[in-house]
C-alpha positions as CSV (number, residue, x, y, z in Angstrom):
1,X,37.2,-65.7,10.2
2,X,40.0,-68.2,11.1
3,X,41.8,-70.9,9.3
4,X,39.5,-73.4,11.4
5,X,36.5,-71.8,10.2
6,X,36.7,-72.6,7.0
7,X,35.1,-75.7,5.2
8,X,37.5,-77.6,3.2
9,X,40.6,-76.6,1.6
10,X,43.0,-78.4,4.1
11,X,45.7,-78.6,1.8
12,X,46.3,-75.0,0.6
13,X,45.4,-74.1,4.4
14,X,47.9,-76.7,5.8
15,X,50.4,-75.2,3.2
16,X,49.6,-71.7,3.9
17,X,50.6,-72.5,7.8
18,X,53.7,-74.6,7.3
19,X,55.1,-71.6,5.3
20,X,54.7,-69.2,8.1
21,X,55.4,-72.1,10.9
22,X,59.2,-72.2,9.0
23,X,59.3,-68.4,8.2
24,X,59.2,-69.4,4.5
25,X,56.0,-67.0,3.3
26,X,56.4,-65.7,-0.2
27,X,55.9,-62.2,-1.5
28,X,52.6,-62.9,-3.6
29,X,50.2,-66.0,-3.8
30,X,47.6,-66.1,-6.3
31,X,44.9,-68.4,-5.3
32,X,42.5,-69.5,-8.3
33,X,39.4,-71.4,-8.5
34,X,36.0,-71.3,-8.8
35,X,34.0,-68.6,-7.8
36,X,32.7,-68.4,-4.2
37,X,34.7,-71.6,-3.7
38,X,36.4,-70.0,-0.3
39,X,40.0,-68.3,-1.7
40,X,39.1,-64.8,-0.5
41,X,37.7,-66.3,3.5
42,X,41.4,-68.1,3.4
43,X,43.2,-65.0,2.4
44,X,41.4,-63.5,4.8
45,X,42.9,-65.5,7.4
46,X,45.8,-65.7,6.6
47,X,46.0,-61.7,7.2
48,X,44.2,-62.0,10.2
49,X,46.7,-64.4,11.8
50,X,50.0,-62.0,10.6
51,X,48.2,-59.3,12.7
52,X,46.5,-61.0,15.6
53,X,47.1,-59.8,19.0
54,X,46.5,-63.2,20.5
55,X,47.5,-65.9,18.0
56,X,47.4,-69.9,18.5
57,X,50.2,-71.9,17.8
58,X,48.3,-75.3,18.4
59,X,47.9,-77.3,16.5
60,X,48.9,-74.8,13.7
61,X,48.9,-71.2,13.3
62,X,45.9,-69.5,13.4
63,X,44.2,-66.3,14.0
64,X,42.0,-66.2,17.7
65,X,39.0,-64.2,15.0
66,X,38.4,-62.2,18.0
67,X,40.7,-59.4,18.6
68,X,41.0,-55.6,17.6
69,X,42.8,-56.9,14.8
70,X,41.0,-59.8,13.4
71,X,37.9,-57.5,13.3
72,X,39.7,-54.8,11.6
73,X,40.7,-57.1,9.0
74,X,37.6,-58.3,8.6
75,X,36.4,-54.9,8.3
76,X,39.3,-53.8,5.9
77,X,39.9,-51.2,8.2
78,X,43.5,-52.3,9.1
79,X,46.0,-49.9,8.9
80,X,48.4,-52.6,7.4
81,X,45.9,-54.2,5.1
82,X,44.5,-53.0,1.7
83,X,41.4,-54.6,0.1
84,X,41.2,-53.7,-4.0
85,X,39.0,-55.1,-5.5
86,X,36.6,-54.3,-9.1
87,X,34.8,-50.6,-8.6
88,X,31.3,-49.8,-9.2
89,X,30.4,-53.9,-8.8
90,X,26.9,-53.5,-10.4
91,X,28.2,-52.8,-13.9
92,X,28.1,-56.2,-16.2
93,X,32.0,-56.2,-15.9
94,X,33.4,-54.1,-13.6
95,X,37.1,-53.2,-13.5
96,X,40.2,-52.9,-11.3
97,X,41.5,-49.7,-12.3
98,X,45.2,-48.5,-12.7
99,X,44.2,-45.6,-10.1
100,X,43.1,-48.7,-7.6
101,X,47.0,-50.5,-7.9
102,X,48.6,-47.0,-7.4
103,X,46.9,-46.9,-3.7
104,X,49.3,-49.9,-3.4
105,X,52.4,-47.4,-3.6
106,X,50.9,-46.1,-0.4
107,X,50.6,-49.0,1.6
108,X,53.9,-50.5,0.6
109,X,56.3,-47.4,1.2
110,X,56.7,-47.5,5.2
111,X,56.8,-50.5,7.2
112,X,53.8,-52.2,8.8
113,X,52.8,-50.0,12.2
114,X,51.1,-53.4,14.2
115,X,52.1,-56.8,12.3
116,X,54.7,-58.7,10.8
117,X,53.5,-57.7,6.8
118,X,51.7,-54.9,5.1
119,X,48.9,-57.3,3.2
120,X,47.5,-55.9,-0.5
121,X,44.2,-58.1,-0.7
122,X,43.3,-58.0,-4.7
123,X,40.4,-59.7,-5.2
124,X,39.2,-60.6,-8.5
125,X,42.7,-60.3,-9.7
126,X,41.8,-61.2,-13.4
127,X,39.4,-58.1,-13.9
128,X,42.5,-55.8,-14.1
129,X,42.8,-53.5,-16.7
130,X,46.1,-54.0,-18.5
131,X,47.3,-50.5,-17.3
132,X,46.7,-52.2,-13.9
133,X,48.3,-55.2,-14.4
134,X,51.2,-53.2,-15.8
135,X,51.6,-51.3,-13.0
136,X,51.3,-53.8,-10.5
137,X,54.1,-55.8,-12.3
138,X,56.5,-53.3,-11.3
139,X,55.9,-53.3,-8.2
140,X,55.8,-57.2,-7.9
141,X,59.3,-57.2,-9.5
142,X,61.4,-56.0,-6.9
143,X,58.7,-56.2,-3.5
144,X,59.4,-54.7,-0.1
145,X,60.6,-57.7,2.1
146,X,57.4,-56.8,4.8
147,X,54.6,-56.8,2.0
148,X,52.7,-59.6,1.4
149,X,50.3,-59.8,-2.2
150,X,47.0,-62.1,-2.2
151,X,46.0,-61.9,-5.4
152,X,42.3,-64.4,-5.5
153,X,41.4,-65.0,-9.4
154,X,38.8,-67.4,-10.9
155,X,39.9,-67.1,-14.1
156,X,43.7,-67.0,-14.3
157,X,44.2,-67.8,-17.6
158,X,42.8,-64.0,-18.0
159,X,46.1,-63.2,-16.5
160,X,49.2,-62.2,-17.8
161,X,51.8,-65.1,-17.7
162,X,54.7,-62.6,-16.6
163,X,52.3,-61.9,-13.6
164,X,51.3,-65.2,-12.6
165,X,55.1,-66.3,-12.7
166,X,55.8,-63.9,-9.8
167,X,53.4,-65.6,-7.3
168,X,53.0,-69.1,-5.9
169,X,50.1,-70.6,-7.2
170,X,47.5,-72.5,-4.8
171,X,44.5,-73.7,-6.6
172,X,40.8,-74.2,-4.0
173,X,38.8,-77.0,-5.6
174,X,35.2,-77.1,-5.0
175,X,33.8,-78.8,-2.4
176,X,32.5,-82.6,-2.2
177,X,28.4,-81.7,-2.3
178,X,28.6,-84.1,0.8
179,X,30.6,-81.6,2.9
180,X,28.1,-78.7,2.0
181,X,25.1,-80.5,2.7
182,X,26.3,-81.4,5.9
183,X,27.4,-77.8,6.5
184,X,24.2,-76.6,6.0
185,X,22.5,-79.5,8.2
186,X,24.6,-79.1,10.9
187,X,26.0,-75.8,11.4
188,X,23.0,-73.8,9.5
189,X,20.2,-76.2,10.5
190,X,18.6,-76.1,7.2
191,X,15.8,-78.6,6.4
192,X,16.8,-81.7,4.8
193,X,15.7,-81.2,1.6
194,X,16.5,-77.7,1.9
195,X,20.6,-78.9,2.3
196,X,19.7,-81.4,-0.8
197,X,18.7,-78.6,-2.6
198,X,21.6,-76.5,-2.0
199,X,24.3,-78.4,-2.0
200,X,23.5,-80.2,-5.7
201,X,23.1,-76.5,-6.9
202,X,25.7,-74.9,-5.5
203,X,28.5,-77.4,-6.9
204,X,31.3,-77.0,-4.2
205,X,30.7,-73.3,-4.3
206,X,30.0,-72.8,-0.3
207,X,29.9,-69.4,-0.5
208,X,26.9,-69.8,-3.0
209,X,25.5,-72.3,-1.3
210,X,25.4,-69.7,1.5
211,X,23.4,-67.0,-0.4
212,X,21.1,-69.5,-1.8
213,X,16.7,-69.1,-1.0
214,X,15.5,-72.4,-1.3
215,X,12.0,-71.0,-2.2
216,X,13.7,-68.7,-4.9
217,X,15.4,-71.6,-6.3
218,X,12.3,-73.8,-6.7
219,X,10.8,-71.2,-8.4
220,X,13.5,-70.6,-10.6
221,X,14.1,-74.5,-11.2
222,X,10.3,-74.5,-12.8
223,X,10.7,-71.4,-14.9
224,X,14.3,-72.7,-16.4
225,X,13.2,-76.3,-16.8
226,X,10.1,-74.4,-19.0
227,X,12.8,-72.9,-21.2
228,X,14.7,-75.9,-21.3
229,X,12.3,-78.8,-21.6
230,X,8.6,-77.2,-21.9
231,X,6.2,-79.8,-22.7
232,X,5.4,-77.6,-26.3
233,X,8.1,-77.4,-28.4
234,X,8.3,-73.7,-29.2
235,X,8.2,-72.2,-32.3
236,X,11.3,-69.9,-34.3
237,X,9.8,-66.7,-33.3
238,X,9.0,-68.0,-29.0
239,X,12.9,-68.9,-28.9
240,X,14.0,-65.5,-30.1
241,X,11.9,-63.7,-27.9
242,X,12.6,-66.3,-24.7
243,X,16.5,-65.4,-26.0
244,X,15.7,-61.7,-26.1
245,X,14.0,-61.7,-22.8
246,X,17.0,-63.5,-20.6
247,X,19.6,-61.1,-22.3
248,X,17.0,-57.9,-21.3
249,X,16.3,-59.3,-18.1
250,X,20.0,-59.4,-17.5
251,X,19.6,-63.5,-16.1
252,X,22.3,-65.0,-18.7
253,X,24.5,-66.4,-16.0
254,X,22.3,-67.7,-14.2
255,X,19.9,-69.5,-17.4
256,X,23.3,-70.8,-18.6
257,X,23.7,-72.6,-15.1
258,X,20.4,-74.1,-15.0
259,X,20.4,-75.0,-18.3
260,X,23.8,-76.7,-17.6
261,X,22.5,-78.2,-14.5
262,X,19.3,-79.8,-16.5
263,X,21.7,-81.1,-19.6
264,X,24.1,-82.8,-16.8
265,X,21.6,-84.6,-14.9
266,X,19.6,-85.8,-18.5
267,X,23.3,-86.9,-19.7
268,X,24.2,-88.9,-16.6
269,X,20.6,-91.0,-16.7
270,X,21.7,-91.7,-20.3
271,X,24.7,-92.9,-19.2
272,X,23.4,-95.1,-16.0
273,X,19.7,-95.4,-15.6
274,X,20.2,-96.3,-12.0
275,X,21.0,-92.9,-11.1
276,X,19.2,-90.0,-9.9
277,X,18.9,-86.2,-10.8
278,X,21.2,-84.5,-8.8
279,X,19.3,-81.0,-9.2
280,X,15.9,-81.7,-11.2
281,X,14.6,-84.1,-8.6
282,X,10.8,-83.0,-9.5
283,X,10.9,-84.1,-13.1
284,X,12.9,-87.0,-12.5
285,X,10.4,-88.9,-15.1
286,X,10.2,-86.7,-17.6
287,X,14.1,-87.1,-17.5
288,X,14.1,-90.5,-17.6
289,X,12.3,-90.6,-20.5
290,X,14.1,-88.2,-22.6
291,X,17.0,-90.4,-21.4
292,X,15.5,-93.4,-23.0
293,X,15.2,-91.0,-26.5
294,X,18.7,-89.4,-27.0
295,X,22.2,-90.2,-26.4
296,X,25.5,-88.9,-25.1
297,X,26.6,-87.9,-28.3
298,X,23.8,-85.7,-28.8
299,X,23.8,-84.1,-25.5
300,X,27.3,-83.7,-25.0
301,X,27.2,-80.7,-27.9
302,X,24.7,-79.2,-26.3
303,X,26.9,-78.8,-23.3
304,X,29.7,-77.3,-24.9
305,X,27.9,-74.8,-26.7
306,X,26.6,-73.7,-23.2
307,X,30.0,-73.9,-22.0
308,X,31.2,-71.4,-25.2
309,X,28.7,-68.8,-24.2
310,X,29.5,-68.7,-20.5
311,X,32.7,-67.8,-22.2
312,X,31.7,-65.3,-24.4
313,X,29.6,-63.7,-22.0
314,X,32.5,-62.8,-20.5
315,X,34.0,-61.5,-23.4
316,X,31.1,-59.3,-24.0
317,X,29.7,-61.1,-27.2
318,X,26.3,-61.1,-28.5
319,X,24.2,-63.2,-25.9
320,X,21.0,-63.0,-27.7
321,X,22.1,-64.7,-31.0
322,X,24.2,-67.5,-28.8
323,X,21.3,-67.8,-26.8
324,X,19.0,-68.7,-29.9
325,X,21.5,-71.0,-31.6
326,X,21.3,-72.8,-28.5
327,X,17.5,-73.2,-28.3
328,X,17.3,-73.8,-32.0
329,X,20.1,-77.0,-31.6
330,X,18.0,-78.1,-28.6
331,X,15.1,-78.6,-30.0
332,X,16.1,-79.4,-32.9
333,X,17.8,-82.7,-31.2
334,X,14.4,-83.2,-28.9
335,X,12.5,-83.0,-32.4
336,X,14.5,-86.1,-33.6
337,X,14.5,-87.8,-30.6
338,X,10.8,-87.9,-30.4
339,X,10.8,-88.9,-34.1
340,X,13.2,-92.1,-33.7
């Protein structure tokens, strides 16, 4: 993986070169945004290029992706490069631990044996314990002049002010759906409506776009429209249990993004009836039609309740009870709507 490699991102890229072009690289960079958005393939290369044996100068630095050292990198297997990053990954919120940023002391205490830096990769920077965060404070206070700290969040606001303040901030917007389609046309030859598919899905998020199954998503789009939009409105006891069954089945996450997906694309027909689903392409006119029945201001709410339990799923709150409030709310507004 080299800076040309990767799909968008041109201006923290084009930064990240003109700092080492004029020997002005900082100490530690945190690079924030969404998840799967492409900060950890940049960071990536930006180690790769402080190590490779045959780097390019032309146009820009960059890494050749081919070497000893470039693969090693992308192994993690560098001598001069540590990845850390949250253990045990199939637990519902895994952890960097303080025993993870001690391995740092190790890395940082003798000079680099083959490059210009020793790199500390810390991925998922904002699932630090605070005993982590603590002790990698310290060591960002007063860093060696040959280490270099890429610290790749999506949700900095999780971490400590004090910590952010000690590294330069570059922030990796998601990607124009455009530039992912044509990705995936072009360089993945997926099928048109495949790409289509993907890219309205995948919002920006290449690396998710990546990992998608079209087939798996169309059967997931049918069962989540079900829950969202069934054509019987269910009763008290069928929303706890569909509640119940998501939290159980652990797919919270993911039913909060389709239902998020459906809401968006029934808000932006109520808002200009000249447009088109961008994911829910298949009930296009069942869409319309609930768009001709409700408003903005009844769907918006809707929207930020989904956005509050995304957020307290990540605080560990109780999903099943958020999850029914939202059912109950949402069809309790289709239930007017109909009656209007």
């Amino acid at each position: 993986m080299a800076f040309r490699d990767i799909v968008g991102h041109q201006r923290p890229i084009k930064w990240l070169q003109t700092a080492v072009s004029t020997n002005h690289l900082g100490h530690a960079y945190l690079f924030h945004g969404e998840p799967t958005v492409g900060k950890r393939l940049t960071a990536i290369a930006l180690a790769q290029y402080l190590h490779c044996e045959a780097p390019q100068y032309a146009p820009m630095p960059d890494a050749c992706g081919l070497c000893r050292s470039c693969h090693q990198i992308s192994q993690a297997t560098h001598p001069d490069f540590l990845l850390i990053q949250p253990e045990d990954m199939q637990k519902h919120n895994p952890k960097i631990t303080i025993d993870q940023i001690r391995d740092i002391e190790h890395l940082v205490i003798y000079r680099p044996l083959m490059g210009s830096h020793k790199v500390c990769l810390i991925d998922q920077a904002d699932s630090m314990t605070q005993e982590a965060t603590n002790a990698l404070l310290k060591t960002l206070e007063d860093p060696p002049d040959h280490c270099l700290f890429l610290l790749i969040a999506s949700r900095p606001e999780h971490l400590l002010p004090t910590l952010r303040s000690r590294c330069i901030t570059l922030r990796f917007s998601p990607l124009p759906s455009v530039s992912i389609y044509e990705f995936l046309r072009n360089r993945m030859d997926r099928e048109d409506a495949d790409a289509r598919l993907i890219a309205a899905f995948s919002e920006g998020r290449l690396g998710s776009a990546l990992s998608c199954d079209p087939i798996e998503m169309r059967v997931k789009l049918r069962q989540y429209w079900a829950l969202l939009f069934g054509e019987h409105t269910p009763t008290a006891s069928q929303m706890m249990d569909m509640s119940e069954g998501l939290v159980k089945s652990n797919q919270v996450p993911e039913a909060i993004h389709w239902f998020w997906s459906g809401l968006r694309d029934l808000l932006l027909l109520t808002l200009d009836h000249s447009m088109s689903p961008a994911l829910y392409k298949d009930q296009e006119t069942t869409l319309r039609q609930l768009a001709r029945q409700m408003t903005p201001v009844s769907i918006l709410p809707l929207i930020h309740e989904l956005n509050q339990l995304e957020r307290g799923h990540q605080r560990n709150l109780n999903m099943q009870i958020g999850l029914e409030q939202f059912f109950f709310h949402l069809h309790g507004q289709l239930a007017l709507s109909h009656s209007q």
